[in-house]
C-alpha positions, 0 to 999 in steps of 0.5 A: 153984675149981672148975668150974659143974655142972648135973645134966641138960645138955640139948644141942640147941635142937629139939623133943627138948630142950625136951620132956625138960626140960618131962618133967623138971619134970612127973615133979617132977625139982627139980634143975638143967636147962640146954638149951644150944643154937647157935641165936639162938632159943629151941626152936622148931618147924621145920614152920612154916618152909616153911608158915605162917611161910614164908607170913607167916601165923605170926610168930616166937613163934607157932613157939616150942615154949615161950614165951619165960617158960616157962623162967623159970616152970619154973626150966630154963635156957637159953643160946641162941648156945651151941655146945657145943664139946667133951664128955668123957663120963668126966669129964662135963664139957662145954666151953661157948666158953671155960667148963667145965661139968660135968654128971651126966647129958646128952641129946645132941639135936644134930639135923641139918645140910643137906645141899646140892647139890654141883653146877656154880654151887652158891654163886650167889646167890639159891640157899636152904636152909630149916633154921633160922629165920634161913633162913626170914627170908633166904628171905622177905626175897627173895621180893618180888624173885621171880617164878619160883622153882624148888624142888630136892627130892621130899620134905616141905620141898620139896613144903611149900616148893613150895606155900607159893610158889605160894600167895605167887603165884610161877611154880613147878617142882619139880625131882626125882630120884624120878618122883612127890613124896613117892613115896620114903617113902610110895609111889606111891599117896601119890605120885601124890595129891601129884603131882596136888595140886601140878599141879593148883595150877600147880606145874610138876615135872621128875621123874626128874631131877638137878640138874647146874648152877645157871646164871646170868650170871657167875662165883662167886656171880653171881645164879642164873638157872636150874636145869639138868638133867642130861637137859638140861631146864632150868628158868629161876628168880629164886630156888631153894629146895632141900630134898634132904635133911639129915645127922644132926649126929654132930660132937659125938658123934665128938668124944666117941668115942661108939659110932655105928649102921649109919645113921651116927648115934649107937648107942643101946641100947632105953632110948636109953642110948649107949655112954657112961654117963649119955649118952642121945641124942635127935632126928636123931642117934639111931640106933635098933634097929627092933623085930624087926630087926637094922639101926638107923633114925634117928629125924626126925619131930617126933613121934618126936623128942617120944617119945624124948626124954621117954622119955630124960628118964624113963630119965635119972631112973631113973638119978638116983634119989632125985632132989631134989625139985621147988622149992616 
């Protein structure tokens, strides 16, 4: 008997799949698409996470990319919980748990896993991470136990986070290595408009400054009770929130001995092909060749992540031409 096969195996649960599978039906690709993904939800978006659902304003299917019947309505199907486990790129094939399943093309859109302080009391309890919607739902149900919360991290979840407390009424600082939030990526112009925007709301920042231990009263996860510094400042907190940062996912991809870039991420060429046949990448796990440059970049924001990923569906057509045709 042999194995179950698809003919586009979408491998993420992010922004990235669920675009090529809607580019997919739009171009009248009528074959089989299946987006398999370890998350409990189905794609979603993760902006809300640290604004409007971190806030309560959104509920849960508000950050669903598709609703929920869109898969159905559009015959792609999905199986969320589904870490794929392996991939054999000249096989095709792809271990689901304990089945196998083969495929003729695949994007690989794993995204990204959060990278986390390695410092002194970096397991006490009441120390959070925002990458998921399970992260946002734990946060959420300890913020009615906090007053003051302290947020690790110069960039947007940070200062996305830092803002969302305040407007929830909690004493905030923001503790980071740059001198001005946002400074990293868009410079001190932008820097400095966010800086004055965030104080001007009452977030306190400790800029220039490295997190040397999450101190509290007892050992292993014993509550945290403040954010120390490496300087000796010091922050006192109920609650930390840190947002320093993510690593694109490659596990997979080193699993299936694909080529990865400069940035650690996986080598694609311009049509986002990678080094195995039939195998394009998406998302965090891309690295990509910048245009008139000889060193690659990895692709995060949601926006690029849309763009790449329809434009591997369209690349991953190409190669299945004739493709069947769309189901009457």
């Amino acid at each position: 008997m042999s194995d179950p096969s698809v003919d586009i195996l979408l491998i993420g649960g992010g922004i990235a799949c669920a675009s090529a599978a809607a580019e997919l039906r739009e171009q009248g690709f009528g074959g089989s698409v299946l987006i398999v993904t370890r998350e409990m939800d189905a794609p979603y978006h993760r902006p809300p996470l640290t604004k409007g659902y971190l806030q309560g304003r959104e509920d849960r299917p508000s950050t669903l990319i598709h609703p929920e019947d869109w898969y159905a309505e559009h015959d792609v199907q999905l199986r969320t919980r589904t870490p794929v486990m392996d991939l054999d790129t000249e096989a095709k094939t792809a271990k689901l748990g304990r089945e196998q399943l083969g495929f003729e093309q695949a994007l690989l859109a794993t995204g990204a896993g959060i990278r986390r302080l390695q410092v002194e009391g970096g397991m006490r309890d009441g120390i959070h991470y925002i990458r998921a919607l399970g992260n946002a739902d734990k946060l959420r149900n300890a913020l009615p136990d906090a007053e003051k919360v302290v947020v690790i991290g110069g960039s947007y979840i940070a200062c996305e986070a830092a803002a969302s407390m305040r407007l929830l009424g909690k004493q905030v600082t923001l503790v980071m290595q740059e001198a001005l939030p946002l400074e990293r990526h868009f410079g001190p112009v932008a820097g400095r408009f966010a800086h004055d925007l965030l104080t001007e709301h009452g977030v306190e920042i400790l800029a220039e400054a490295d997190v040397a231990e999450f101190a509290g009263e007892g050992d292993g996860d014993a509550p945290v009770t403040a954010v120390v510094c490496a300087d000796g400042r010091r922050a006192d907190a109920d609650l930390v929130v840190a947002g320093v940062g993510a690593t694109p996912d490659v596990m997979l991809a080193k699993k299936a001995k694909l080529e990865l870039g400069e940035t650690g991420g996986v080598a694609c060429d311009r049509t986002l092909r990678t080094s195995a046949p039939g195998l394009w990448a998406a998302a965090e796990p891309l690295s990509l060749p910048p245009p008139g440059a000889g060193s690659s970049s990895p692709v995060q924001p949601p926006s690029a992540s849309t763009t790449v990923a329809t434009s591997a569906a369209s690349a991953a057509l190409t190669n299945l031409r004739p493709w069947p045709a769309a189901r009457a």
